[in-house]
C-alpha positions in Angstrom: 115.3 99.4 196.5 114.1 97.3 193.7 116.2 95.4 192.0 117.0 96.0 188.0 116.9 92.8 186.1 120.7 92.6 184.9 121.4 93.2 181.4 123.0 90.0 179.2 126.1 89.9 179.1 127.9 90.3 175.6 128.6 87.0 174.3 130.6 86.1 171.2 129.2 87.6 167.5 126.4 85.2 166.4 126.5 84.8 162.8 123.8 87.6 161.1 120.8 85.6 159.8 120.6 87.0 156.4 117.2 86.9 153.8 117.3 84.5 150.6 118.3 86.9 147.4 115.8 87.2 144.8 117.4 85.8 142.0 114.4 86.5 139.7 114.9 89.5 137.4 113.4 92.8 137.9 109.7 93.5 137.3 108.7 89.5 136.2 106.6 87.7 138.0 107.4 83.7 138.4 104.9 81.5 136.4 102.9 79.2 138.3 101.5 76.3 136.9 97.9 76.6 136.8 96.5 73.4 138.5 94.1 72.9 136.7 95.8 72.0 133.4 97.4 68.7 133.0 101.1 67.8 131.7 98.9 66.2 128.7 96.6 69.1 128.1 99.5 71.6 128.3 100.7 69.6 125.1 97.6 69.5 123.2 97.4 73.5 123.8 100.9 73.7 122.5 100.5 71.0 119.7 97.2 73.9 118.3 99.6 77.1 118.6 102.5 75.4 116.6 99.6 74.1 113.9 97.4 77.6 114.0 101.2 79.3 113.8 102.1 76.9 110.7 98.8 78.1 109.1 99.7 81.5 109.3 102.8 81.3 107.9 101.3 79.5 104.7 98.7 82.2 105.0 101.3 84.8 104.6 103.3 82.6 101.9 99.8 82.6 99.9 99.3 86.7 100.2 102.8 87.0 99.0 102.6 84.7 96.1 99.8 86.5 95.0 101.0 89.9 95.5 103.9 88.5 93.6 101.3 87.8 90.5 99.4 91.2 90.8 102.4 93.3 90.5 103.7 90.9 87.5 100.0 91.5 85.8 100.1 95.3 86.1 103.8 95.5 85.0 102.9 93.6 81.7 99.5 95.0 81.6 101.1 99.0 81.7 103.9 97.8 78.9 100.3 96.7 77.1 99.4 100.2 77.1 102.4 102.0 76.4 102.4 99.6 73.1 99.3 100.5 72.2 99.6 104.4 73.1 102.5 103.9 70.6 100.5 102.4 68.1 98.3 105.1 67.8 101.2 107.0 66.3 103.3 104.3 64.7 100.6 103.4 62.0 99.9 106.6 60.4 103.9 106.7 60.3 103.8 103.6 58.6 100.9 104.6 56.0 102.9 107.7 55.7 105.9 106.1 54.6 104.5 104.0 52.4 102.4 107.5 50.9 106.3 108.3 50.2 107.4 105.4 48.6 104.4 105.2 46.1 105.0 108.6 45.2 108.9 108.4 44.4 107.9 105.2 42.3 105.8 107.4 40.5 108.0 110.2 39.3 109.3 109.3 36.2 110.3 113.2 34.9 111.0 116.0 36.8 108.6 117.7 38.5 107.0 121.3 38.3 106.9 123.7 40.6 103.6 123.9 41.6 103.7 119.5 41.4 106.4 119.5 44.0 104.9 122.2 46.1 101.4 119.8 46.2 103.5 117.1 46.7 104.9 118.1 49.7 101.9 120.1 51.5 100.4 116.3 50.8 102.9 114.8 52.8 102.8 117.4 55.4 99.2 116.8 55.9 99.4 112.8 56.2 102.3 114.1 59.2 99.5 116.6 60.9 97.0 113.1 60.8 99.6 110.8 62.4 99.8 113.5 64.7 96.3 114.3 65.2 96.1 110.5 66.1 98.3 111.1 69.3 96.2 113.6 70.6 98.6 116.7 69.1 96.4 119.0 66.6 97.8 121.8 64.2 97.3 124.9 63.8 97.8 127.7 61.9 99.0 131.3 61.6 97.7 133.6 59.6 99.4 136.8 58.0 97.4 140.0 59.7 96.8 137.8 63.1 97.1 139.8 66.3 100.8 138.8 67.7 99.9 136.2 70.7 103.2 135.3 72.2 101.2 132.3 73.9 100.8 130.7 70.8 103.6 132.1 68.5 107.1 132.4 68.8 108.8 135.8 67.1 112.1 135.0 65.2 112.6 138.6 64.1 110.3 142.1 62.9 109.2 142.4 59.1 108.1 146.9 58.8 104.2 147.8 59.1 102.8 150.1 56.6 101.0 151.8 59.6 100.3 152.3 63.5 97.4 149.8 63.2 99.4 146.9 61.6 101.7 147.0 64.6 102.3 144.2 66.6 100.7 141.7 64.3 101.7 138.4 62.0 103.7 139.7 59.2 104.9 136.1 58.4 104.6 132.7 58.9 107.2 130.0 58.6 106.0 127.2 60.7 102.5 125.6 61.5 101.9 125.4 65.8 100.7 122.3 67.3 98.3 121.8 70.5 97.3 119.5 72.9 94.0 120.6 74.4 94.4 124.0 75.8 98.4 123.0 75.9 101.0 124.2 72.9 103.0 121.4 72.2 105.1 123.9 69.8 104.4 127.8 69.1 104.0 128.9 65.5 107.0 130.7 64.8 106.5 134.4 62.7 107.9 137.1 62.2 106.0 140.3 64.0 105.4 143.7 62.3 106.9 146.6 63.8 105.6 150.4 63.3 108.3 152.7 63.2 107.3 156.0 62.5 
């Protein structure tokens, strides 16, 4: 019979042999020195970033200084034009007025009719040219015009004599003005009306 080797005998616990933890937090990798850069050159190569990190932050100070400067430029340079859009209108008003003042230092008696009337179509024009300086043109009705309701606005119905003076301009009372192809204001009639 062949012999068994006997089996070692239980013997007190031995203490468990346990790994080192890794401290290191999860997914970074330790930095190793690279050996071939000296404690002196690791300086210099700091020394370079801090300067070429100073130099961007003066870059940046410059681009917002002069950003700064632009938007200060268009700011007074868009007042500018808002001025001068406002003079366009502002000194016809002014010759207007002054049109106004000469006149009433002229009227020494009371004026006809027909002198008032002049008068104040005159004055009504020199208002049209201030406006006309803006951009803004008159225009006018005429009595007999086909009824446009693009370009006039209806305050009320004066009779037609017949079917075919329907549905036209049987009055005017005020002048329209127009910007382009835009009405500013509509000329506002009054519209015939047929009624048999």
């Amino acid at each position: 019979m062949s012999e068994t080797p006997a089996e070692a005998e239980p013997t007190e616990a031995e203490p468990a042999v346990t790994e080192p933890v890794d401290t290191e937090p999860v997914g970074t990798e330790p930095v190793e020195a690279d050996p071939g850069v000296s404690g002196g050159e690791l300086a210099a190569l700091t020394r370079e970033f801090v300067a070429a990190l100073a130099r961007e932050q003066e870059l940046a100070a410059a681009r917002e200084a002069v950003i700064t400067r632009l938007h200060g430029e268009l700011e007074q340079l868009r007042r500018g034009e808002v001025e001068q859009a406002l003079d366009v209108v502002r000194r016809p008003l002014i010759r207007l007025h002054d049109r106004i003042r000469q006149q009433a230092d002229r009227v020494d008696e009371p004026l006809s009719v027909e002198e008032l009337r002049v008068l104040l179509r005159a004055l009504a024009d020199e208002t049209a040219d201030a406006l006309a300086a803006s951009g803004v043109e008159r225009y006018e009705a005429r009595e007999g015009d086909a009824y446009d309701a693009s370009r006039h606005r209806p305050l009320g119905r004066v009779p037609a004599g017949s079917a075919e003076e329907d549905r036209l301009v049987g009055r005017v009372v005020t002048a329209g003005f127009e910007q382009g192809e835009r009405v500013v204001r509509k000329s506002e009639v009054f519209v015939t009306h047929w009624a048999p």
